[in-house]
Structures are given as structure tokens and as C-alpha cells.
C-alpha positions in Angstrom: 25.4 39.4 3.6 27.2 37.5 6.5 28.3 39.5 9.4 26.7 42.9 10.2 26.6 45.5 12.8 23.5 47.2 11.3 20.3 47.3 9.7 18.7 49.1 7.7 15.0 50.8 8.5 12.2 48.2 7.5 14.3 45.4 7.1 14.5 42.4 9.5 16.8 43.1 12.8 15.8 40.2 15.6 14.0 36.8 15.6 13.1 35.2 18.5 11.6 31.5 19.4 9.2 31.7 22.2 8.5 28.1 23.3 7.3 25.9 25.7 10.4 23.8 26.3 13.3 26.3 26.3 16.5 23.6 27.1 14.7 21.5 24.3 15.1 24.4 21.9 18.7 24.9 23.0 19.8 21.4 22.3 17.9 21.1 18.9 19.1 24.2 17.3 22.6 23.5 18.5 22.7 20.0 17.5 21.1 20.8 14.2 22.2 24.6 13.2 25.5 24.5 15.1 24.1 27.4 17.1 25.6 27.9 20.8 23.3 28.9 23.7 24.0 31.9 25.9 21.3 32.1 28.8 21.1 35.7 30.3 19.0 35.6 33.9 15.7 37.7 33.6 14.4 39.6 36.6 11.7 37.3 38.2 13.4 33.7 37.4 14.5 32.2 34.3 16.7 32.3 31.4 17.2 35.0 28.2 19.0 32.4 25.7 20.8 34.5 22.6 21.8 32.0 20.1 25.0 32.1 18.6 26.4 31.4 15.0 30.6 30.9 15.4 30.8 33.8 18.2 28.1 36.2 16.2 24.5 36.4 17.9 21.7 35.2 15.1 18.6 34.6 17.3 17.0 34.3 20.8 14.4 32.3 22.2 12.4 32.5 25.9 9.5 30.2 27.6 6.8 31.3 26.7 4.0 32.7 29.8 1.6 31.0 31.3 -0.8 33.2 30.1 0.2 32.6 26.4 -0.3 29.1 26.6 -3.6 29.2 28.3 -4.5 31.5 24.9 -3.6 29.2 22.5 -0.5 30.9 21.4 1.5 28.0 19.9 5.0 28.0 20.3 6.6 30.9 17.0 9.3 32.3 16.0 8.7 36.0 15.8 10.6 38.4 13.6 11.4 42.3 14.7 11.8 44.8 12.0 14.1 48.3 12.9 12.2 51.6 13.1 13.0 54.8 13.9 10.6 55.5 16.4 8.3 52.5 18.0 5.6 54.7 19.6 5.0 56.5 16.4 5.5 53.0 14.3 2.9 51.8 16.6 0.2 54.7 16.4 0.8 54.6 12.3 -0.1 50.4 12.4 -3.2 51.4 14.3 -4.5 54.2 11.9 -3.5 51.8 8.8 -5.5 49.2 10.2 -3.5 46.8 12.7 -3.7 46.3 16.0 -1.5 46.8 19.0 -1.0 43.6 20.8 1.7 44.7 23.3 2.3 48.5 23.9 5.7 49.9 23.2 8.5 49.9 26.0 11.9 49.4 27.1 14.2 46.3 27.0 16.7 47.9 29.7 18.8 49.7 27.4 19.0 48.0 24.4 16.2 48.6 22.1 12.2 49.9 22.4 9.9 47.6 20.9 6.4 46.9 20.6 4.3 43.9 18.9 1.6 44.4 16.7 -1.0 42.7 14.4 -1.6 43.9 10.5 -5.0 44.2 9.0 -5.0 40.5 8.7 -4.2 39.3 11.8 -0.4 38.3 11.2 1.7 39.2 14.8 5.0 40.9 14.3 7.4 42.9 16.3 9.3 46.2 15.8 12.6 47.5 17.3 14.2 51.0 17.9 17.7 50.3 18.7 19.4 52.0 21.4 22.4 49.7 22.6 21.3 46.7 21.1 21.4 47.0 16.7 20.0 43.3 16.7 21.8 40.1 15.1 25.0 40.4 14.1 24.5 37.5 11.1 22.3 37.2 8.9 21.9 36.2 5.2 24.5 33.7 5.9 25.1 29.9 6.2 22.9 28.5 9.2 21.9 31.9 9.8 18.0 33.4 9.1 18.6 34.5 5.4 14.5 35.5 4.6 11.5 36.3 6.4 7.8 35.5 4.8 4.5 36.3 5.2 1.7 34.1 5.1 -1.5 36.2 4.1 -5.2 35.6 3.0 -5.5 39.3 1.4 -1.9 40.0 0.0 -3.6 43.6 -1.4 -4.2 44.9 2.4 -1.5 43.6 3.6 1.1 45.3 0.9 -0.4 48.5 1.2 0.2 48.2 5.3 3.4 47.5 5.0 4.6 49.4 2.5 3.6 52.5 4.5 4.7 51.5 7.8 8.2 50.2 6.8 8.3 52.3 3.3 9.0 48.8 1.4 9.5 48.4 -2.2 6.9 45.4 -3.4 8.2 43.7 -6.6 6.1 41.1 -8.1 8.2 37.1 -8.4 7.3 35.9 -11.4 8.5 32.9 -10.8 6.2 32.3 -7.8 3.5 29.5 -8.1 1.5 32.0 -6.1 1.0 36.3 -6.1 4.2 36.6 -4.4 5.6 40.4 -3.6 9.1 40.8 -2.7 10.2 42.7 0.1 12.6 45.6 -1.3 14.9 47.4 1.6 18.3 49.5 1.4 19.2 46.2 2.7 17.8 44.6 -0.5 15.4 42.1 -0.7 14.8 40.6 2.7 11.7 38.4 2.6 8.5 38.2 0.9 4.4 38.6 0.8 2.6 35.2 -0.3 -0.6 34.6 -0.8 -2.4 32.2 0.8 -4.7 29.5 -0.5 -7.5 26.9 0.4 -4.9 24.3 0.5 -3.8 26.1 3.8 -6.6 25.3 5.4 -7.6 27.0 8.5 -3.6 28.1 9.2 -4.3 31.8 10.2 -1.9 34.5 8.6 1.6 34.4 9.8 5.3 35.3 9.2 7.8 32.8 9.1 11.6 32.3 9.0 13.9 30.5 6.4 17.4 29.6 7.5 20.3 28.9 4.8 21.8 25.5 4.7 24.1 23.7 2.3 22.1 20.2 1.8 18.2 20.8 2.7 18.1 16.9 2.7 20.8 16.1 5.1 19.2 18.7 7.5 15.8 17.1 7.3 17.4 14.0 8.2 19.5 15.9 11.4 16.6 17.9 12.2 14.1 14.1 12.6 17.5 12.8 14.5 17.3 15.8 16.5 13.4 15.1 17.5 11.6 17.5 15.1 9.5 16.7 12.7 9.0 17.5 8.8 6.0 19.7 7.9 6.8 19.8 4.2 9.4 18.2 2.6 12.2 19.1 0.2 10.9 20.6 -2.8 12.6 22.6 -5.8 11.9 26.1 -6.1 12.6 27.3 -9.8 14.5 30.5 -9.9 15.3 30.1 -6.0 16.7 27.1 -4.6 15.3 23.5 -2.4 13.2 23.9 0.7 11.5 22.4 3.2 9.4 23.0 6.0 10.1 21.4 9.7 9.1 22.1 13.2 11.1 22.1 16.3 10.1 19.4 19.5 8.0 22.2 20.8 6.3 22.7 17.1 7.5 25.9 16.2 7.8 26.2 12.4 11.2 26.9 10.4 11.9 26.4 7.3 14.9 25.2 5.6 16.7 26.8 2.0 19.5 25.9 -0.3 19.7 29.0 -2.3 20.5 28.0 -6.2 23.6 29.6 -7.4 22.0 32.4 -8.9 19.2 33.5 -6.0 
């Protein structure tokens, strides 16, 4: 897809890293995605930092609060998906069977957003855009090109989503797992997979893939860069070589070469 100065409803408009060591996030994803950091000063003390992919925003990360790390929140990325309207996105998650974590409200004037929790306890984040339509890359090299979720009852969670965000779910064949694709006008953005006892005690959660030429070369830029590999490179039939790594604060990302075809 490349550049872009919208997004359609449902599909994927803002990611953001919240971490525990924000100048440590800067200087790994610039050093290993190219990215440049733009720090914007918040009200109260610190730093905003919008990542940028050659001039075109593609991300954002903040230090996480006090408060989350006493919790047990581990450093994520977190993915925001455009809506209409996030008060009423927010009251429909409740009566389909999520939760509310953080009540709707107002970024100055950029956007209205809220974060919530689906029947199975994976945290995501939605966005009404006022002066702010989100990223302005994506689906492009060293840019977030999918978004995932990590489930332990893919049947709730399809029938969640699909009515909060009006998704079209299309089986993957070619998954080694029940995989549902995540149809948007946008096309297919991401997908639903279903977890298994060789996740162990991982609890559900979305994830972010971004597009590289050589997955190899990046697994060895991303160690040199201090992170660390989770999973390493494996094939994908149908789809393209992927790996898994986390950052120096441990938040997850994976990595794709997209085959060709995908």
C-alpha cells in the first residue's frame, strides 16, 4: 500500500510501543528499521516519540507509567483500529462481551480513543480521527504491513470482532493452525490465530509484523542492535519467512519477507 493519508473503518490506523526504556527504543528501531525519532513534550514531563519512515510517520512509542509496571504490564506494542464513533465503539465491546480498560477521551485535537479488552482478554485500542488520520505508511518496506491476534477461543473472538469492526473473516488454508483473515475496504489487514498448548501460559494478545527485505540479515541487526530472537526464521508456505524478536525492553515484533505472490 505504501503511503496513505487514510484509513478505512475497522482496519488498523496507529501502533504504538509503550516501554520501559524509551531512548533505548529510539536507538534500536532506528538503527535496525531506519526509523527516525521525533519526541513531542507531554504536559507533566517527558517525551511523545512518533517514529518516522523517510519523512512519513509509521509508529509511536511512550514510557510506560509507574502504575503499569507495578501491574505487570510488560512492555507491547499496541495497535488502534479507526471507528466512527469511540464512545459508541466502546459501549457495543461491552455489550458483546469485552471490557473497557481505559474510557474514551480526547488526545488534544487529534483523534478520540479508548482501549478495550475482547471476550478473551486481548487489549486493543480504537481511534476516531479528528486532526490526526493516523500513520501515514503502512503496508510498506520497514513499515507495519499486518497485525495478528493471538487467541485461545478464535470462535468468540471472530464473532466480537466482526461486529464491532464489521470484518470479513476468511478462513487461510494454508495456515498450520484455524487462521481467519481480516477482510477490510482496506483489504486484508491482519489475521485471527488460534492458539495452542505449545503457547504455554502466553495470554491472548495482538501483535505487529513489519516488512523487510532479508528476515535473516535483520535478525542479525536486530541481536547487534541488543534484542533478542524469540523465534527464528521460518518459511511460511503461501506467505513469505518470519521471525519473531523482541526489543531491549522485550516488547515483541515480528519480522516478514512477503513471497512474491502474498
Amino acid at each position: 500500500m505504501g503511503s496513505t493519508k487514510a484509513h478505512a473503518l475497522g482496519a488498523p490506523n496507529w501502533f504504538e510501543l509503550a516501554t520501559t526504556d524509551q531512548l533505548a527504543a529510539k536507538a534500536f528501531y532506528s538503527r535496525v528499521f531506519g526509523w527516525s525519532a521525533v519526541d513531542h513534550a507531554i504536559d507533566g514531563g517527558g517525551n511523545y516519540t512518533i517514529f518516522e519512515n523517510d519523512g512519513r510517520e509509521c509508529a509511536a512509542c511512550y514510557t510506560m507509567m509507574p502504575e503499569q509496571v507495578e501491574q505487570g504490564i510488560p512492555p507491547h506494542w499496541d495497535i488502534y483500529f479507526r471507528v466512527a464513533d469511540a464512545d459508541a465503539s466502546a459501549v457495543r465491546a461491552v455489550e458483546l462481551g469485552g471490557q473497557v480498560v481505559v474510557e474514551p477521551f480526547d488526545v488534544m485535537d487529534h483523534l478520540r480513543m479508548a482501549v478495550l479488552a475482547d471476550p478473551t482478554g486481548a487489549v486493543f485500542a480504537i481511534a476516531q480521527p479528528h486532526q490526526h488520520p493516523g500513520v501515514g505508511v503502512i503496508r510498506d518496506a520497514h513499515a507495519i504491513t499486518w497485525v495478528e491476534l493471538a487467541t485461545r477461543d478464535l470462535g468468540r473472538a471472530e464473532a466480537f470482532y466482526r461486529d464491532l469492526f464489521d470484518w470479513t473473516l476468511t478462513d487461510h488454508p494454508g495456515a498450520p493452525v484455524s487462521y481467519r483473515l481480516i477482510g477490510t475496504p482496506d483489504g486484508n489487514v491482519g489475521g485471527l490465530m488460534q492458539m495452542t498448548a505449545e503457547w504455554g501460559d502466553i495470554p491472548p494478545h495482538w501483535s505487529i509484523y513489519i516488512q523487510v527485505a532479508d528476515v535473516d540479515a535483520m535478525l542479525e541487526r536486530a541481536v547487534a542492535a541488543g534484542g533478542r530472537i524469540n523465534v527464528p526464521a521460518f518459511d511460511a508456505p503461501g506467505v513469505g519467512r518470519i521471525a519473531q524478536i523482541a526489543d531491549p525492553a522485550g516488547a515483541w515484533v515480528y519480522l516478514i519477507t512477503l513471497n512474491a505472490r502474498a
